[in-house]
C-alpha positions as CSV (number, residue, x, y, z in Angstrom):
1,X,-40.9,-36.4,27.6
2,X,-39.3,-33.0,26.9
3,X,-39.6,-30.5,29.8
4,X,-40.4,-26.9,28.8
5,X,-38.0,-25.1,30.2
6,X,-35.3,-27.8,28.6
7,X,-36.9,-27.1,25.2
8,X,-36.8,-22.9,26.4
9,X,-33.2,-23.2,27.2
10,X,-32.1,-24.7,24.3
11,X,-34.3,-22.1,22.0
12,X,-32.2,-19.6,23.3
13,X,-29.1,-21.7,23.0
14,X,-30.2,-22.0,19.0
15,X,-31.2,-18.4,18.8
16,X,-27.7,-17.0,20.8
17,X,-25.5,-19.5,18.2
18,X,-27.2,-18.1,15.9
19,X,-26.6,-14.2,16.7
20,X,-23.1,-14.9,17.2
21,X,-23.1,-15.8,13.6
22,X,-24.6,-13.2,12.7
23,X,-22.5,-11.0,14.2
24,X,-19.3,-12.4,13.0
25,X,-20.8,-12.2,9.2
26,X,-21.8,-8.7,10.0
27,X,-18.4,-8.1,11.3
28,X,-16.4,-9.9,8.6
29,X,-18.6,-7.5,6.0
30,X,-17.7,-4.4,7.9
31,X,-14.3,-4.7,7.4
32,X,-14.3,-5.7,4.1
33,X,-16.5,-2.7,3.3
34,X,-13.6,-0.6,5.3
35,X,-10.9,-2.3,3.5
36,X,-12.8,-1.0,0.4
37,X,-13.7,2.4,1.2
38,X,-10.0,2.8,2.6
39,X,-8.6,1.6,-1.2
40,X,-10.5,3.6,-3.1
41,X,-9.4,6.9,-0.1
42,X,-6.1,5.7,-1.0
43,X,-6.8,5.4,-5.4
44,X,-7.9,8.5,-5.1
45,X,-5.3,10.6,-3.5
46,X,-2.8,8.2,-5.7
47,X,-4.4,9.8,-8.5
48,X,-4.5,13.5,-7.4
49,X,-2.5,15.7,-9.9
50,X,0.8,16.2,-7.7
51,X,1.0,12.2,-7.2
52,X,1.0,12.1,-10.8
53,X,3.3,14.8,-11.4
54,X,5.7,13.4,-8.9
55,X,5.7,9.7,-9.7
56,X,6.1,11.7,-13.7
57,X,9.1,13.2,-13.0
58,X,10.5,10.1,-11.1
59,X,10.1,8.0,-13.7
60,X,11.3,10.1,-16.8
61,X,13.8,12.6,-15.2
62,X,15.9,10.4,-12.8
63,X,17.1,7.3,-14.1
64,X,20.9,7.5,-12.0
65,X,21.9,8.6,-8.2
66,X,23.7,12.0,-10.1
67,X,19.9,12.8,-11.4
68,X,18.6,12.6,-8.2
69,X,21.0,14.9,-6.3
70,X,20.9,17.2,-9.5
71,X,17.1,17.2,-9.0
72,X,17.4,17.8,-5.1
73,X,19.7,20.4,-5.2
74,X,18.9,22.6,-8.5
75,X,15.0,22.0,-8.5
76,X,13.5,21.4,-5.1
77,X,10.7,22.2,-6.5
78,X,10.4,19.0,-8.4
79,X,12.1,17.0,-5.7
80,X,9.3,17.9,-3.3
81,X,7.2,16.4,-5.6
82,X,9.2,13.0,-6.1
83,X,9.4,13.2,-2.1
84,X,6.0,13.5,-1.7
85,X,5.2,10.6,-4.4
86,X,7.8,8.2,-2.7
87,X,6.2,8.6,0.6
88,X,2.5,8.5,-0.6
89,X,3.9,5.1,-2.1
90,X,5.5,4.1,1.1
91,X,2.1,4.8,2.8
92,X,0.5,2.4,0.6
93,X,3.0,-0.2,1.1
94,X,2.4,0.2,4.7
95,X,-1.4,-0.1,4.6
96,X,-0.6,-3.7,2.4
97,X,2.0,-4.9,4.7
98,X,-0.5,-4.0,7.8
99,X,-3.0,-6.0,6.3
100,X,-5.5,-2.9,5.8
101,X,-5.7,-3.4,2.0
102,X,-5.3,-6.2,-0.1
103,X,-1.8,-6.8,-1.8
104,X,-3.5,-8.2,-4.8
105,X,-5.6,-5.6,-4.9
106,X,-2.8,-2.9,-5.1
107,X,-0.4,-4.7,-7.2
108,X,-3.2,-5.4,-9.8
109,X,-4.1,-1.6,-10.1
110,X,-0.7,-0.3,-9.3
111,X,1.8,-2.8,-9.3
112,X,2.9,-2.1,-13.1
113,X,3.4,1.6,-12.0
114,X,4.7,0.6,-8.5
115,X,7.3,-1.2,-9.7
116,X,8.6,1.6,-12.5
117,X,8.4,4.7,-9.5
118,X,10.6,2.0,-7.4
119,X,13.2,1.4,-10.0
120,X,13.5,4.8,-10.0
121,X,12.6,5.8,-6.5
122,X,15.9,4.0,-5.8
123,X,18.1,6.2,-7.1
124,X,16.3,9.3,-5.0
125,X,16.5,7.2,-1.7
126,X,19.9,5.6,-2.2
127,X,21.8,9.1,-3.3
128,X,20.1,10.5,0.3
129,X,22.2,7.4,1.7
130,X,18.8,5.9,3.1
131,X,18.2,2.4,0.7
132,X,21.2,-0.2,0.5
133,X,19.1,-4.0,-0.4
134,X,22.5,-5.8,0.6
135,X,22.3,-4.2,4.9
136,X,18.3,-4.1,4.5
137,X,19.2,-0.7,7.1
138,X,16.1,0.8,8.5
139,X,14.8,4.0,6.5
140,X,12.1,5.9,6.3
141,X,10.7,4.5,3.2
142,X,11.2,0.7,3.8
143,X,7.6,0.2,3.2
144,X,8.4,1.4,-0.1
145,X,11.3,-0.3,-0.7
146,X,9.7,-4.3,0.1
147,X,6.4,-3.5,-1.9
148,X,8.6,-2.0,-4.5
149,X,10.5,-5.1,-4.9
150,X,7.3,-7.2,-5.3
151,X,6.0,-5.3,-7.9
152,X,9.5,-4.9,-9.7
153,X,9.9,-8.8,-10.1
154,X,5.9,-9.2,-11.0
155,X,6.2,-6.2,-13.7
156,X,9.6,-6.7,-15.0
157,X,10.5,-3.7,-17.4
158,X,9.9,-4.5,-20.7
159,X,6.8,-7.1,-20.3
C-alpha cells in the first residue's frame, strides 16, 4: 500500500522535473528570440545608408593597396566610410564567432556581399600594414578578416 505522503513527495518530484523543463524550454526560446532580435539590430544598421555607401566604394573604388592609400590620403572623406564599413563587418564577424548569431544565418544574407567587401577590404587593411594571412598577426579587424575568408571561398567571384 502506497503511503500518502510517499505518493505527495513524488507529486512534487513530477511537478519540480517538470518546471525544470519548462524552464529550460523557456530559456532555450529566450535566447533564440535574442539571437533574432540581435540579427535583425545588426541587418538593420548593415543596411543603413553610410554602410551601404561604404561597403560601395570598397567594392568599386579600391581594387589594389595604391587605391587604398590614394583613398586614405586624398579623400578621407570616403575612407571614413570604408573604415566604418570594415569595422561594422568586423563587428558582425565578432557577434558569429561569439556565438550570438548564427553563421549560417549571416553568410546566407550576407555572405555573397561579405565575401566581395573582404576581397577588397584587404587591400584597405593590408596597405595600413594591419592584415598579412601568411603571420595571421593580431589586428584590429581579425574578426573581419576569418569571416571574410569563409564567405570568400563559399561566394567565389564569379559564381
Amino acid at each position: 500500500m502506497v503511503k500518502v505522503s510517499d505518493a505527495i513527495a513524488f507529486g512534487s518530484l513530477v511537478i519540480a522535473f517538470w518546471a525544470l523543463g519548462w524552464s529550460i524550454k523557456t530559456h532555450k526560446m529566450g535566447l533564440k528570440l535574442n539571437q533574432r532580435d540581435l540579427f535583425l539590430s545588426l541587418h538593420e544598421q548593415l543596411s543603413r545608408p553610410e554602410q551601404v555607401r561604404g561597403r560601395t566604394i570598397l567594392r568599386e573604388e579600391i581594387t589594389s593597396e595604391t587605391q587604398a592609400k590614394a583613398i586614405r590620403t586624398l579623400r578621407p572623406d570616403k575612407h571614413e566610410s570604408v573604415m566604418s564599413a570594415i569595422i561594422m563587418l568586423d563587428i558582425l564577424a565578432m557577434y558569429v564567432e561569439k556565438g550570438y548569431v548564427g553563421e549560417d544565418h549571416v553568410l546566407e544574407e550576407w555572405g555573397w556581399l561579405y565575401g566581395r567587401c573582404f576581397e577588397h577590404g584587404k587591400y584597405v587593411i593590408s596597405e595600413l600594414q594591419w592584415y598579412d594571412p601568411e603571420r595571421r598577426t593580431r589586428s584590429p579587424w581579425q574578426h573581419f578578416a576569418v569571416l571574410g575568408e569563409k564567405a570568400s571561398e563559399q561566394f567565389p567571384v564569379g559564381k
